[in-house]
Structures are given as C-alpha cells and as structure tokens.
C-alpha positions in Angstrom: 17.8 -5.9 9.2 17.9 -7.9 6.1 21.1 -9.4 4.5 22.3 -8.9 0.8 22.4 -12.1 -1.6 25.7 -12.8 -2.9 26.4 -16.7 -3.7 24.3 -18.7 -6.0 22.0 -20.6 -5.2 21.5 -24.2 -6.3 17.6 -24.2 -5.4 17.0 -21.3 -7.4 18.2 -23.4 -10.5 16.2 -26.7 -10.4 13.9 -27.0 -13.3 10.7 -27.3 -11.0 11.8 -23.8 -9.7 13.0 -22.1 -13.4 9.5 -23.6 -14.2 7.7 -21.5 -11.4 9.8 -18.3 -11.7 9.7 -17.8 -15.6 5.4 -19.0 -15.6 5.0 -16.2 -12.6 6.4 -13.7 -15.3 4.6 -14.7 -17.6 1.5 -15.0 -15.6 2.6 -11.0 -14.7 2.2 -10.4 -18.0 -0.9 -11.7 -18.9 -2.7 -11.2 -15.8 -2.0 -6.9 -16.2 -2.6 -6.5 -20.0 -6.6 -7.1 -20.1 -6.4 -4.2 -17.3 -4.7 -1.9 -20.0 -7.3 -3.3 -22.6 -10.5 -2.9 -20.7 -9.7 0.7 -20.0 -9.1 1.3 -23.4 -11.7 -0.6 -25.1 -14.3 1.3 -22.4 -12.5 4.2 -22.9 -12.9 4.9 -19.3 -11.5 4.1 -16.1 -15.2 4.7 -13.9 -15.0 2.3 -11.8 -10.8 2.1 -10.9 -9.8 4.1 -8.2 -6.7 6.5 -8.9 -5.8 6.4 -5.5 -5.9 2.9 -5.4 -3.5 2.9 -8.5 -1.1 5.8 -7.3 -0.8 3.7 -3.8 0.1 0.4 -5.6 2.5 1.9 -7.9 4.2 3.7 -4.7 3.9 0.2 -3.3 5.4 -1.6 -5.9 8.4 0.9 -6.5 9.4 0.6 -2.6 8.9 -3.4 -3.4 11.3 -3.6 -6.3 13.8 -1.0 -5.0 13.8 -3.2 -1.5 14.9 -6.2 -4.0 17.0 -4.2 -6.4 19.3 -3.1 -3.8 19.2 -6.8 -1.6 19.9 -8.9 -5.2 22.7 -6.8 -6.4 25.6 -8.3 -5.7 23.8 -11.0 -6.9 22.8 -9.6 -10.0 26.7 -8.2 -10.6 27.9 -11.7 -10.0 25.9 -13.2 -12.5 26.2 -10.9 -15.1 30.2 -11.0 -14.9 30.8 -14.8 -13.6 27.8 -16.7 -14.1 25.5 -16.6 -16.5 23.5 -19.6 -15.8 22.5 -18.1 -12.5 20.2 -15.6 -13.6 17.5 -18.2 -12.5 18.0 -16.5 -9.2 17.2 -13.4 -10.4 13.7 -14.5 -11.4 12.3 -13.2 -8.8 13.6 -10.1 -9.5 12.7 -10.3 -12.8 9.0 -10.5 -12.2 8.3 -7.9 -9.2 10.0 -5.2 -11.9 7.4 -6.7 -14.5 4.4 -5.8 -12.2 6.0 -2.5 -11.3 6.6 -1.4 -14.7 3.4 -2.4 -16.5 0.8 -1.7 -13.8 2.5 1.8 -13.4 0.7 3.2 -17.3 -2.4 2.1 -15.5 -2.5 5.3 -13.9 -1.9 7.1 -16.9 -5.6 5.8 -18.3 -7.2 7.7 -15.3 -5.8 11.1 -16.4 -6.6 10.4 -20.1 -10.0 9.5 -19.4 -10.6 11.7 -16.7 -13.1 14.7 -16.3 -11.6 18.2 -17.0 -12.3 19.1 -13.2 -9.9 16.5 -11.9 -7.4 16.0 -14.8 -5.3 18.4 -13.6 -4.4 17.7 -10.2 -3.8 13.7 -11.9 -1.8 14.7 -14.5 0.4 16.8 -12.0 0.4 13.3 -9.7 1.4 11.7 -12.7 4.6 13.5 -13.7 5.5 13.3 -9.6 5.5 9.9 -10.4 7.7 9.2 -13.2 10.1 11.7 -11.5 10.2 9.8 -8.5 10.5 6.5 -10.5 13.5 8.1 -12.7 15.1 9.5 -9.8 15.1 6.9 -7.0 16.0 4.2 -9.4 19.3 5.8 -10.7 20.0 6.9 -6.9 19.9 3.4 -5.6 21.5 1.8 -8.6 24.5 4.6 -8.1 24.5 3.4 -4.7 24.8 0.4 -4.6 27.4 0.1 -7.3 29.3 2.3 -5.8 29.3 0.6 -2.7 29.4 -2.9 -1.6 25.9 -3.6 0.6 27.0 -1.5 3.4 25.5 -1.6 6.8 23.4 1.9 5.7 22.6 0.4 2.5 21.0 -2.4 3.7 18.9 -0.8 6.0 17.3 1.8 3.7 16.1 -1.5 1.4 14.6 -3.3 4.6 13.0 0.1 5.4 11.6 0.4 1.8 10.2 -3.4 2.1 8.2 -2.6 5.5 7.2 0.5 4.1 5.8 -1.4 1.0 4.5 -4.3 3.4 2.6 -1.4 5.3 1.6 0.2 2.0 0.1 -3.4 1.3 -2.3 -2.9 3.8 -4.0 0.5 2.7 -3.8 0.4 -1.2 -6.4 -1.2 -2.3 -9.1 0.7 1.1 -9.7 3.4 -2.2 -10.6 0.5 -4.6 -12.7 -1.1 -1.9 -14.5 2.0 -1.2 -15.2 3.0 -5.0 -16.3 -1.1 -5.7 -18.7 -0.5 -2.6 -20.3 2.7 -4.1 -20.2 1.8 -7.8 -21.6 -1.6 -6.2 -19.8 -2.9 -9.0 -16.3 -3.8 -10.7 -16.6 -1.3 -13.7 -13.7 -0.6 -15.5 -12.0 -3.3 -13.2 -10.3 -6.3 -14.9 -11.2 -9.8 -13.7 -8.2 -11.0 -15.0 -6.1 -9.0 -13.3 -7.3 -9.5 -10.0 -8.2 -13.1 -9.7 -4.0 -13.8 -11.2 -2.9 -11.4 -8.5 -4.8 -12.9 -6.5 -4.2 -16.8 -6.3 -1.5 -16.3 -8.6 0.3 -14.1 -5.7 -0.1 -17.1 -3.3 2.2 -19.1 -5.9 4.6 -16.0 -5.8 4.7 -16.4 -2.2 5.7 -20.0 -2.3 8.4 -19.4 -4.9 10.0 -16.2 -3.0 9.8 -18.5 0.3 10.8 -21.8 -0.5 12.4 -21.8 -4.0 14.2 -18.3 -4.4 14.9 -17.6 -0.7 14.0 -13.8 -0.8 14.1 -12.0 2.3 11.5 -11.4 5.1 10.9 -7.7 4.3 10.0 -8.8 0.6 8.1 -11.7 1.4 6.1 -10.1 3.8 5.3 -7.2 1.3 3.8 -10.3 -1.1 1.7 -11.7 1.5 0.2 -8.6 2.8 -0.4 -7.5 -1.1 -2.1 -11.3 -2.2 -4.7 -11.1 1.2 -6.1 -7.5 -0.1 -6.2 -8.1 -3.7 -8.3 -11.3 -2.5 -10.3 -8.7 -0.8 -11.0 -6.4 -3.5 -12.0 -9.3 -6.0 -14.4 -10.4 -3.1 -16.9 -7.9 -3.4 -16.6 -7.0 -7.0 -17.7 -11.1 -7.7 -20.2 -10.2 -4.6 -21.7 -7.0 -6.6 -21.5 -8.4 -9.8 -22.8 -12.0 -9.2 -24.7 -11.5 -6.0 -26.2 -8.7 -5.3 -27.1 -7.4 -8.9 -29.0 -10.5 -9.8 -30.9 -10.6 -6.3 -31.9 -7.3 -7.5 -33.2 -7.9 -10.5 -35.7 -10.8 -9.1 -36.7 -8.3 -6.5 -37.7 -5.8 -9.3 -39.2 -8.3 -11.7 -41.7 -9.6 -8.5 -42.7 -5.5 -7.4 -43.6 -5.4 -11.2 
C-alpha cells in the first residue's frame, strides 16, 4: 500500500526538473487541443470510439483521484508554508490537465452523434460529470478531514491499480474501430504521437524527478504502451495499407 507525500522534496525543485514538469503541461495542453479542433472542424467524431473515450476519462479520474489524495498533505503544506514547493506538485498539476481537457472529448461524440445512439451517450455523459462532481468533493472532504489514514490510503492505491488495469483495456474500442474504419478518422495525430513518446518523458519525470508512487507510475506506463499501440495502426492504415491499395487498383485498371 502506498504512502502519502508530506516533506518537500529538494529534487522536485531543480531547474532541470521545473523545466520537465511545467513543458509536460504544457505539452498536455497542446498535444489534446487539435483533438477538440479536428472534431469540430469535421464536425464529426467517425472514426473516435466513445467507448474508448468514456474508458480513458474513467481512467484518468481514478488516476488523478489516486494522486489527489497521495499529494495532499503535500499540497496543504505548500499552500500554507511553502510556496516555492509547488514544483512538487507538478505532477499533479498535469495528470489533472489531461483529465479535465480530454474529458469534453466525449461530449463531441454525443453532439455529433446519430439520433439512434445520442440518447443512450448523452445519458453516459451526465453519469459522468456526476461521478466527476461527486467523487472529487468526497475525496477532497476526506482527506481534509482526515490526516492520510491507514483507510485513506488504501482506497487511493486501489484507485491507481484500478486505473493501471483500466490502462490496459481503454483504448481495445479505439483499436477495434481504427481496424474497421482501416483508418484514423476523426482521430488526432497530435494527440496521440505527444501521449505517446511524450508519456515516456512523463514516466521519467514521475520516476526519477518527482518521486510519485508505484500505483501512479504504473498507471502511466501501462497508459504510454497502448496509446503507442493505437497510433501504430492508424500510421499503418493511413500510410501503409491505403497507398499499397491504391497501386493495386491503379495496375487492375
């Protein structure tokens, strides 16, 4: 079971590592909004799996509540004692930047789906936000009102497995829709190549520079080897197969 992060930490606070920690949010940023503007200059989302999306944002929620709760007496100590040492909360900083602006993402699947199936995702939607709203103000109470307790601190290192485990079967929807639309489609390059080798940078930084804990590291692994996946055989589609294709056509004719 993992342990809470109290003291500050020196290594956190080098500039090499402030460097790291504040590009990774920026990176966040930039790597998530050409997903928001594909879909909506395409208005469409053919191509994006919503389970795919509902699965990551379930994924990422566990993730960042697994840290909220592990970094807040950390987070309380630097707020009241030392400001300088929110460079340790960097890592907080960005997993709640890929939580929060991937979550809309969903929302473009229910705006631009059919009228067959926009029910049932608008319904998963507001589930969603509900559980988002809820959970968050549940753990938050919590752990305020308590100081990292034994019980505390295993419901975060069984939300980090559970979001490691997640890792593993969020993106089998994307896969399988990439695989029949033997494309990307509404898929952002962007997006997945940053998540991709930029989540092996992440790694390095929660490992060696901000010292997270296992269950969140291993959540981040798990999540960089399948996005990897997924950008596999859209490149494989797009650049590959299509093209091979095409020549086979043009010599029939």
């Amino acid at each position: 079971m993992d342990s809470c992060k109290e003291k500050y930490e020196t290594d956190a606070c080098e500039p090499f590592s402030i460097a790291i920690g504040v590009g990774l949010i920026a990176g966040t940023v930039l790597a998530i909004l050409p997903a928001h503007v594909k879909m909506l200059s395409l208005r469409s989302a053919d191509g994006v799996s919503p389970h795919t999306l509902l699965l990551t944002n379930i994924q990422q929620m566990l993730a960042a509540w697994n840290m909220l709760v592990l970094k807040y007496p950390q987070l309380q100590k630097c707020h009241l004692e030392e400001p300088l040492c929110q460079c340790n909360l960097l890592a907080l900083y960005q997993t709640l930047a890929q939580w929060l602006l991937q979550v809309p993402l969903f929302y473009w699947c229910v705006h631009f789906a059919a009228d067959s199936s926009k029910e049932h995702l608008q319904r998963t939607w507001q589930m969603q936000l509900g559980a988002l709203l809820f959970g968050s103000a549940l753990l938050v109470s919590w752990s305020t009102l308590s100081t990292c307790t034994w019980s505390l601190r295993l419901v975060a290192s069984i939300l980090g497995y559970i979001s490691a485990f997640l890792n593993i079967f969020k993106l089998l929807p994307q896969i399988r829709t990439s695989l029949q639309h033997r494309g990307s489609g509404s898929i952002s390059y962007p997006m997945y190549f940053a998540m991709s080798l930029g989540g092996f940078l992440n790694l390095y930084f929660q490992f060696f520079q901000s010292h997270e804990r296992l269950s969140t590291v291993v959540s981040t692994a798990v999540g960089n080897f399948m996005y990897c996946i997924v950008l596999c055989v859209c490149v494989y589609f797009d650049c590959c197969a299509r093209p091979r294709s095409d020549e086979l056509i043009a010599c029939d004719s």
